[in-house]
N, C-alpha and C positions, 0 to 999 in steps of 0.2 A: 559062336564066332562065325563070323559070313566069310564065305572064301569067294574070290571074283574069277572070274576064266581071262583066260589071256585076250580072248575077244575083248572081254567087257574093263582090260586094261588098256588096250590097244585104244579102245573108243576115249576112252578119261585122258588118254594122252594126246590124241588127237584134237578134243574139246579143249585141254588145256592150254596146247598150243595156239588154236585157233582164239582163244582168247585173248591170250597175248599178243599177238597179231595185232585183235583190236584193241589193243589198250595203249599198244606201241603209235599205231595209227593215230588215233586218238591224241595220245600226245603230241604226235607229230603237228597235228592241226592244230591244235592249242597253240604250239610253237610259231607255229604260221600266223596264227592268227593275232595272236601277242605282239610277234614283230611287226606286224602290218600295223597294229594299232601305234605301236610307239613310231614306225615310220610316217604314219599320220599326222601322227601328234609333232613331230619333229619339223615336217613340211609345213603346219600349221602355225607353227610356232617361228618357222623362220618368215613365212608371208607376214605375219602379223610385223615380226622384229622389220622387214623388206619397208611395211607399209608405215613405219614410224619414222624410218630413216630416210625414206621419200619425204614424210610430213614435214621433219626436219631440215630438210633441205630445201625445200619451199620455202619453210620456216625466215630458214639463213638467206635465201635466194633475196625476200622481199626485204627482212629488215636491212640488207645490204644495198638495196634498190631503195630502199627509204634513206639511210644513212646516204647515199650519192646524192638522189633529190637534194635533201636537207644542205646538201653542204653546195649545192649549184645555187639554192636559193640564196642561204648567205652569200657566198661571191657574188651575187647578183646585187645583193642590199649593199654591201661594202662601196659597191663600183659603183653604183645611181649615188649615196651619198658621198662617195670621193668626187662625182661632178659634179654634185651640188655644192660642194664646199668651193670646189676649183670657180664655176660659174659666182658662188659669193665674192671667193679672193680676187679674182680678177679685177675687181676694181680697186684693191690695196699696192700701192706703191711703195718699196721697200729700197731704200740707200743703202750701200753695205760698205762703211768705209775701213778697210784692216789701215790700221796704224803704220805711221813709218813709210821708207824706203830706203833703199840699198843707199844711195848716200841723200846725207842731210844739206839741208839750205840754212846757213847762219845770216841770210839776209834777215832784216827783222820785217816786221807785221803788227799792226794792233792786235792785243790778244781777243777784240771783240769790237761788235759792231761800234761807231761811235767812241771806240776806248783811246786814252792817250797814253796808254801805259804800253808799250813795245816788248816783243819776245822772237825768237829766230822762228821762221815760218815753219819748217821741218828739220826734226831730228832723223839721227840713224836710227836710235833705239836701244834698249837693252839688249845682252847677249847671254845667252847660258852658258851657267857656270858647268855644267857638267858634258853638252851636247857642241857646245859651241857654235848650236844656231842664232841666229840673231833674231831682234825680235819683229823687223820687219816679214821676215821670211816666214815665219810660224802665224802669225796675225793673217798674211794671202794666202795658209794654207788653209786656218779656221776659215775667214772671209767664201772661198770657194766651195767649201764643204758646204756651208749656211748657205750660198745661192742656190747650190741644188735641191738642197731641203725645202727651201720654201719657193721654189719654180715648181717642185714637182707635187706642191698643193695648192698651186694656181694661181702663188701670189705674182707680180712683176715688179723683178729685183733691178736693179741698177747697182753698177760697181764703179766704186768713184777708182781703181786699180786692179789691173786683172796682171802684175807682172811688176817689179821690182825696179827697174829701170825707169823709174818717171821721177820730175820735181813736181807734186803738187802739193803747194803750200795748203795751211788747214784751215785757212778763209775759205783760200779753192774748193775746198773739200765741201766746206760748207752752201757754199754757194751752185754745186750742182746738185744737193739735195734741194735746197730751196727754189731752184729751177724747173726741176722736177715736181712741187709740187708734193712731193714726197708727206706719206702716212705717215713712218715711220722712218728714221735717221740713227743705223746700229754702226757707234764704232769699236772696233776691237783694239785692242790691246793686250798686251802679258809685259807687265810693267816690273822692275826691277825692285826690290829690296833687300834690306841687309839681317833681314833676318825670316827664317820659314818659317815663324810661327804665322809671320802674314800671308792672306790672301787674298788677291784680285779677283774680279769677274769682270764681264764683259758690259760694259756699259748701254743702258740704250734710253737714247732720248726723245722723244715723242714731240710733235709742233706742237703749235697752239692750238692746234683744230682739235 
């Protein structure tokens, strides 16, 4: 059996401590050295995530720069062919006669060029049954709406009535599209019957040309 002297316990204790020391140490650094790498790895990893979200946003920057181009060029095509339509229409001349007025003329008229058969120049018109507009007054409403529509693609309208208060018989009527020269000759109407299964539209008669 070996017996040790207190020295040579003193010493064993000393070394033993002294090694723990270094193994605490040791750890320490490990530790150190562990977080360093995962704080690396972290910084690395948000650069990268930094550097895609930049790319992204270039990304979005130019397809948004494309989508704005794109949509300036179409407005651009739209408007050169709205003047080219406008520049074609301008040479189309368009009557727009709404039916009726506020009061009627029971003078008579031939019902056509040349005709012997007689009918009163102008009526008042139908009136709704449910609104109780008359049908002169809804006719200059259509009438006006149709001039801006086709002014504002470049045709040039003429309105044989811009206003409820005239007598103009329906030779009249005719006679200043014929004056005019007129492409087209649109009369309107919303004509009365006795039963809804019927329905009107809007008549339009074209010259000989």
């Amino acid at each position: 059996m070996f017996k040790f002297s207190k020295k040579s316990r003193y010493n064993n204790q000393v070394k033993n401590e002294e090694n723990n020391e270094i193994i605490a140490v040791n750890e320490a650094i490990s530790e150190n050295v562990i977080e360093d790498k995962i704080e690396n790895s972290e910084e690395e990893k948000n650069k990268e995530d930094n550097k895609k979200d930049g790319n992204n946003v270039i990304r979005n920057d130019n397809t948004e720069e494309s989508i704005v181009d794109n949509t300036n060029e179409e407005n651009i095509e739209n408007k050169n062919k709205s003047e080219n339509n406008k520049e074609k229409n301008n040479k189309k001349v368009i009557v727009i006669d709404p039916g009726h007025q506020r009061r009627g003329d029971n003078s008579k008229e031939p019902i056509g060029p040349g005709a012997t058969e007689q009918k009163a120049k102008v009526t008042t018109g139908a009136t709704g049954v449910s609104t109780g507009q008359t049908e002169a007054e809804l006719n200059l409403k259509v009438g006006l709406l149709l001039q801006k529509e086709l002014e504002s693609r470049g045709y040039s309208v003429i309105m044989t009535r811009t206003t409820n208060d005239v007598n103009i018989s329906n030779s009249q009527r005719a006679e200043i599209a014929n004056n005019a020269d007129a492409d087209v000759f649109v009369r309107i109407h919303a004509d009365s019957v006795d039963t809804s299964s019927v329905v009107r539209n809007v008549n339009i008669m074209p010259n000989s040309k």
